[in-house]
MARKOL-701784 format. One record per residue (C-alpha): residue in one letter; x, z, y. Coordinates in steps of 0.02 Angstrom, whole numbers, plus 50000, padded with zeros to 5 digits. Layout:
// residues N
AXZY;...
END
This chain:
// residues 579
X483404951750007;X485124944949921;X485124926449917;X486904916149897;X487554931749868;X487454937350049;X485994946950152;X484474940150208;X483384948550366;X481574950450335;X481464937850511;X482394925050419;X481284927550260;X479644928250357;X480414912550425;X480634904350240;X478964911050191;X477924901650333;X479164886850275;X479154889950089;X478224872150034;X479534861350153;X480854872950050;X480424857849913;X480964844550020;X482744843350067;X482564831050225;X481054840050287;X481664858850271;X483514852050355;X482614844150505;X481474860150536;X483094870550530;X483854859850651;X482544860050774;X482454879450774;X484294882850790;X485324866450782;X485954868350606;X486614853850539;X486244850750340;X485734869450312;X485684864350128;X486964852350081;X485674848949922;X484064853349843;X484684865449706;X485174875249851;X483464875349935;X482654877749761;X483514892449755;X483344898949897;X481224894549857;X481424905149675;X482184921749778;X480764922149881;X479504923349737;X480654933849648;X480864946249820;X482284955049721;X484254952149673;X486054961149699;X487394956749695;X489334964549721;X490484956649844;X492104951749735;X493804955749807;X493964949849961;X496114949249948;X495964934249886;X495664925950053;X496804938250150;X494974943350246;X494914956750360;X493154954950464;X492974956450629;X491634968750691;X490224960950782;X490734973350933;X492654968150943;X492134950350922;X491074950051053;X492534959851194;X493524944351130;X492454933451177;X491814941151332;X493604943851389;X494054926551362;X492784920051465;X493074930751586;X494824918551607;X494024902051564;X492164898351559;X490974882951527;X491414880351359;X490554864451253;X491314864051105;X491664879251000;X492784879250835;X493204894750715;X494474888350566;X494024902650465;X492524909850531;X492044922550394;X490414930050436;X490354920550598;X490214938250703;X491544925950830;X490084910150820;X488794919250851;X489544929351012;X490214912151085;X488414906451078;X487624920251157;X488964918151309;X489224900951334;X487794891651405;X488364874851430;X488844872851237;X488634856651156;X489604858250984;X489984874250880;X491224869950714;X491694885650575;X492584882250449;X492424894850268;X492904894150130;X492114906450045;X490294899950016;X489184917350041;X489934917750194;X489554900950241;X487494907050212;X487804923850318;X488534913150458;X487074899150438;X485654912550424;X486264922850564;X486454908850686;X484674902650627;X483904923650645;X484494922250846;X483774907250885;X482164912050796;X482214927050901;X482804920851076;X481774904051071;X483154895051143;X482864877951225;X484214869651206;X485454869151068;X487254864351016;X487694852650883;X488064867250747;X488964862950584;X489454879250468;X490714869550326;X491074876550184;X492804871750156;X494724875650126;X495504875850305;X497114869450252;X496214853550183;X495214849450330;X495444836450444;X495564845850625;X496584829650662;X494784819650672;X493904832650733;X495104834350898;X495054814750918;X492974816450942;X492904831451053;X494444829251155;X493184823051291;X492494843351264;X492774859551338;X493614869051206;X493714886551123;X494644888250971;X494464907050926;X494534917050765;X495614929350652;X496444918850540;X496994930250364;X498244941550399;X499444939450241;X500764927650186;X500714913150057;X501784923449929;X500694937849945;X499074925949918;X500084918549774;X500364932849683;X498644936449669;X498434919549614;X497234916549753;X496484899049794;X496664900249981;X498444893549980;X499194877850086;X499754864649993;X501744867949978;X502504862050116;X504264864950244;X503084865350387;X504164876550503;X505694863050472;X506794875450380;X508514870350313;X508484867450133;X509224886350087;X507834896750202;X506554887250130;X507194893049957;X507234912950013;X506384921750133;X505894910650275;X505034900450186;X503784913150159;X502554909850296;X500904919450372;X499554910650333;X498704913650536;X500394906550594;X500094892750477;X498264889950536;X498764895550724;X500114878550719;X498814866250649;X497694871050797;X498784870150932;X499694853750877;X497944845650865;X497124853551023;X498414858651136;X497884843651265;X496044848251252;X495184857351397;X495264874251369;X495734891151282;X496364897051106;X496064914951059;X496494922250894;X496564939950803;X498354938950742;X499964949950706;X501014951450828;X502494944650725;X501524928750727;X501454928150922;X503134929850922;X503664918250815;X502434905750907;X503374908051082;X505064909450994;X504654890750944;X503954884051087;X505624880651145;X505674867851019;X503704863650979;X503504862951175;X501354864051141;X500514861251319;X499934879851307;X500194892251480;X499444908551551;X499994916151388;X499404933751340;X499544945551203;X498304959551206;X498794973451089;X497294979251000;X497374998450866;X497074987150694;X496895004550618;X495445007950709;X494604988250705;X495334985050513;X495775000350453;X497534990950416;X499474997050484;X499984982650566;X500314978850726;X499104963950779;X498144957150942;X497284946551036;X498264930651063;X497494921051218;X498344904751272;X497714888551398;X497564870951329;X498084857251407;X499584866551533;X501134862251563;X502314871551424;X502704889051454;X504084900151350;X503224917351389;X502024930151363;X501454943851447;X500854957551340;X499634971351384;X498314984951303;X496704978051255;X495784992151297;X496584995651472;X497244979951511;X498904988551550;X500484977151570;X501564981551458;X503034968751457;X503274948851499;X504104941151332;X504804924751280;X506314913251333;X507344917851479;X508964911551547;X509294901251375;X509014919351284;X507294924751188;X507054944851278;X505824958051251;X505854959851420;X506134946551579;X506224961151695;X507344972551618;X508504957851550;X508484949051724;X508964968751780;X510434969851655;X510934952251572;X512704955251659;X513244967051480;X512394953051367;X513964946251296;X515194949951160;X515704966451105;X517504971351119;X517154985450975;X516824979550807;X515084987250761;X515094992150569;X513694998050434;X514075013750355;X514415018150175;X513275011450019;X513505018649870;X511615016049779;X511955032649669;X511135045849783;X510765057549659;X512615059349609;X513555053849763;X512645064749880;X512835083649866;X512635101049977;X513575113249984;X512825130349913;X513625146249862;X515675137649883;X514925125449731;X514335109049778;X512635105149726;X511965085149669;X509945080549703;X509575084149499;X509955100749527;X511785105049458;X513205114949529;X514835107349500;X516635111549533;X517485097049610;X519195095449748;X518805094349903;X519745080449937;X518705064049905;X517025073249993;X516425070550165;X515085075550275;X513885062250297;X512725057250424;X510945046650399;X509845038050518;X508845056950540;X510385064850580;X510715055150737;X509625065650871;X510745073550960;X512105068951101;X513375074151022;X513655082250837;X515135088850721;X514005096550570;X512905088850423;X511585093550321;X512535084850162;X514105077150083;X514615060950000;X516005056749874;X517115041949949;X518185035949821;X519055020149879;X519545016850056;X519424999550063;X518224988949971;X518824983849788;X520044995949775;X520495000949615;X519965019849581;X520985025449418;X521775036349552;X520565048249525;X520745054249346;X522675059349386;X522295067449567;X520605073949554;X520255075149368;X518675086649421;X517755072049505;X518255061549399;X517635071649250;X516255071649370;X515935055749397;X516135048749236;X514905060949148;X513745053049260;X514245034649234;X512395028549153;X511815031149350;X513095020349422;X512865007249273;X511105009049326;X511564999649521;X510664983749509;X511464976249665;X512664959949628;X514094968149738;X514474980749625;X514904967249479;X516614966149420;X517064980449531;X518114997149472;X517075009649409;X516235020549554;X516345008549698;X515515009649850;X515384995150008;X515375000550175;X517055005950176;X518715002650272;X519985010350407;X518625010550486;X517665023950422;X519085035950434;X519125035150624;X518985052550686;X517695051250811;X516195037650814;X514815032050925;X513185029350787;X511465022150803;X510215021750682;X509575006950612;X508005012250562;X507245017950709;X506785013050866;X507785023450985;X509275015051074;X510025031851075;X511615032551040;X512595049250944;X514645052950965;X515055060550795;X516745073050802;X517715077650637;X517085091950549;X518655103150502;X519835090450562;X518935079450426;X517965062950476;X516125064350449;X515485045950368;X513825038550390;X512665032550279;X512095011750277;X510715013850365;X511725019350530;X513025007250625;X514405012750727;X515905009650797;X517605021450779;X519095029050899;X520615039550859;X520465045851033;X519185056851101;X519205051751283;X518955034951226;X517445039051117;X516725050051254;X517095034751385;X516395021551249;X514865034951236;X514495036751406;X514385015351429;X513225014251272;X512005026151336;X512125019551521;X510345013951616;X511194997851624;X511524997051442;X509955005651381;X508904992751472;X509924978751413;X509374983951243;X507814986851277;X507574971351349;X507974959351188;X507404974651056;X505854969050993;X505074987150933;X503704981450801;X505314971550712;X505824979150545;X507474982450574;X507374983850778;X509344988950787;X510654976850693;X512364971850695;X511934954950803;X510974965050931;X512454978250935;X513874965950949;X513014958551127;X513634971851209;X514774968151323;X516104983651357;X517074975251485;X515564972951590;X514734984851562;X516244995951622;X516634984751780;X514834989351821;X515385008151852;X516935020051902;X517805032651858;X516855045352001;X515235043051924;X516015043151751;X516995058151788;X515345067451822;X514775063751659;X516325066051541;X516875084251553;X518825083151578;X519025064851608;X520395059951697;X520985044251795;X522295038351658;X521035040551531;X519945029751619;X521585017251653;X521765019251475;X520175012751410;X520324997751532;X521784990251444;X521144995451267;X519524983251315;X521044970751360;X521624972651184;X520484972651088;X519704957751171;X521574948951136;X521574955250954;X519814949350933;X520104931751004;X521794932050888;X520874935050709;X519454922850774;
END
């Protein structure tokens, strides 16, 4: 039967049948509930119960679930629910009070009360009201089955839980055991907002943001972090254990700020669980499993939730937040500046007519026209795909670079290549088209990204889309330098040797761990030009010598290797000069 718009067993309606005249008395139906399964106020008033009497006599109703985005729900199966529980038990036991924030279809309620014996309060929070019924009626069908004895203090609220007091609720069972546990909505309050959902926070800085990253981006915030802060800033000196379903962003924005929020949380672990598999979602989420009520702790040790492999320890270490304590305790000696100026690669925003190949001696653009054009203002160019190899002198296509500095003015073209230009300016409704700020007020055809720089001859690129710390040296193609596209960084050398020495560092153990160690790989953009710029070249090549370099680099020789020693020196000079 469909009643409250949610599922009712046939135990439960047997149950209301046998009950149905006490179904007319609020008090009297309440206090039967109560005894059977500890239910507070089942029915919160006697519409509810009439109700409830009028779908038993009418034995027939459906109704559709409405769109559950609103509420940013993704349900926890009653299996995974109850590993989560079981596994969290298995680190703390003898729970007495219980409290899910959002408890949904309370699949995490029910599993804490089958497990924890000694219970004496169970709290859930919803605020969407036919889950409040599933959770109250399936709490009520186990006890009718199991015939318990004794039974907590149960309260199923139907409620916003950004409007409820936890602050009260911590104050009366800080005396308690405690197990706050849950999956909290895995979206952000913009992406609630836009589909104008009620389930929002009411507007506030609650991270602390400066008054410009509260205005953009970081002011967006995930609504589990959100709920995950509340709780641990009005538990964290309870007895206990916190365990939440979350993404793993938010875990690592939670230790990232426990430098400064300092919650008595310890024991820290974040259990990678497949949320395609559980939620049928791409994200990558866990179990987040902390201790109440321990002295503060900056880490996390991650593992598999299935295995229970280790995978890394994460968190604050030596005054730096790292991926990795091991590796960056291994290879924090090259965690410095970088003598090299790392640099983005070209940005044009005008694919379809920047970016040709060459077919037949006639250059060919992406809508499918062969064009005449000199050769002197095209270059092969490089993407993030493109960097797989060791080493690599060819490309799959070419760009058109026509300034070689930012802002530069590029009349230039009409006299000296009046094919591009003719080019170019056929095709001027495509570069008008650039919605980016940077091109305003700039000569016609620009492109960012550009400088000496990109000339260099030979370059040691990274992609910045990927995860792979592998890093490519890029030779000139026909005595021409190859460019790279803005999604790669890289740094430039007029002399081979010192690329191929500058190569060999980069993709060092010592270096690769180093950057393995702070590159968190679920970020969105893993490899930047902060993360780049820590490496330190001068360290990193005091940590070797020229024998086990020389086995390496074909041809290398000691002045080369004298050479790049007082290039470091400098650049390092230079550097400290401009700053």
């Amino acid at each position: 039967m469909i009643c409250f718009e949610t599922h009712i067993s046939d135990l439960i309606f047997e149950f209301f049948q046998k009950n149905q005249k006490s179904l007319l008395d609020l008090t009297k139906v309440n206090s039967i509930i109560k005894e059977v399964s500890g239910i507070n106020d089942f029915f919160t008033n006697q519409e509810q119960a009439n109700e409830l009497l009028e779908k038993i006599e009418e034995q027939n109703s459906i109704v559709s679930e409405p769109d559950r985005r609103e509420y940013g729900d993704f349900q926890t199966n009653q299996f995974l629910a109850q590993k989560v529980v079981d596994y969290t038990l298995s680190k703390s036991n003898d729970f007495e009070f219980v409290l899910e924030p959002t408890c949904g279809k309370g699949n995490f309620l029910l599993a804490a009360i089958k497990q924890s014996k000694n219970l004496k309060k169970v709290v859930g929070v919803e605020i969407y009201q036919p889950y409040v019924w599933e959770t109250k009626f399936k709490i009520l069908e186990y006890f009718i089955s199991v015939k318990e004895n004794t039974k907590p203090e149960i309260d199923i609220i139907h409620a916003n839980a950004f409007e409820f007091s936890y602050e009260d609720l911590a104050k009366s069972t800080q005396d308690l055991k405690t197990l706050i546990v849950g999956n909290p909505p895995w979206v952000t309050n913009s992406e609630l907002g836009s589909i104008d959902s009620k389930n929002l926070p009411q507007k506030s800085n609650f991270k602390k943001h400066s008054g410009f990253e509260a205005i953009t981006g970081k002011g967006n915030f995930d609504i589990g972090e959100y709920i995950s802060l509340i709780m641990l800033r009005c538990f964290d000196r309870h007895n206990g254990a916190f365990a939440f379903l979350i993404k793993n962003s938010v875990v690592k924005n939670l230790i990232y700020d426990q430098k400064q929020n300092k919650f008595r949380i310890g024991q820290t672990e974040n259990l990678n669980i497949d949320s395609k598999k559980e939620f049928n979602v791409s994200v990558n989420a866990c179990l987040f499993l902390t201790h109440l009520n321990c002295e503060p702790e900056l880490t996390c040790t991650a593992f598999d939730f299935y295995t229970k492999d280790k995978l890394t320890t994460f968190g604050w270490y030596k005054d730096k937040f790292v991926y990795s304590v091991q590796d960056y305790d291994e290879s924090s000696i090259v965690d410095g500046k970088s003598t090299f100026v790392w640099r983005s690669g070209v940005k044009h925003d005008c694919s379809k007519v920047m970016e040709l190949e060459q077919v037949n001696g006639h250059f060919k653009n992406a809508l499918g026209e062969e064009i005449n054009l000199e050769n002197n203002l095209t270059y092969g160019l490089l993407k993030s795909s493109d960097l797989k190899e060791d080493k690599t002198n060819s490309f799959r296509k070419l760009t058109i670079i026509t300034q070689k500095k930012i802002g530069q003015e590029t009349k230039y073209i009409k006299d000296k290549y009046p094919l591009t230009y003719n080019y170019l300016t056929s095709h001027k409704e495509y570069f008008d088209k650039r919605k980016s700020s940077i091109y305003k007020d700039k000569p016609s055809f620009s492109i960012f990204g550009i400088g000496d720089y990109s000339f260099a001859p030979y370059k040691i690129a990274i992609s910045g889309l990927y995860k792979s710390t592998h890093f490519t040296l890029v030779s000139p193609s026909n005595s021409k330098p190859i460019m790279l596209d803005d999604t790669c960084y890289f740094i430039g050398f007029e002399n081979l040797k010192m690329a191929e020495i500058a190569h060999y560092l980069v993709n060092s153990e010592l270096v690769q761990k180093f950057l393995k160690s702070i590159i968190f790989s679920d970020s969105k953009r893993s490899i930047n030009k902060d993360t780049l710029m820590r490496i330190d070249f001068a360290r990193a090549f005091e940590s070797t010598g020229y024998e086990q370099a020389s086995k390496e680099i074909k041809g290398l020789e000691p002045e080369h290797w004298e050479k790049f020693s007082e290039m470091i020196k400098e650049e390092v000079t230079e550097q400290m000069t401009l700053f």
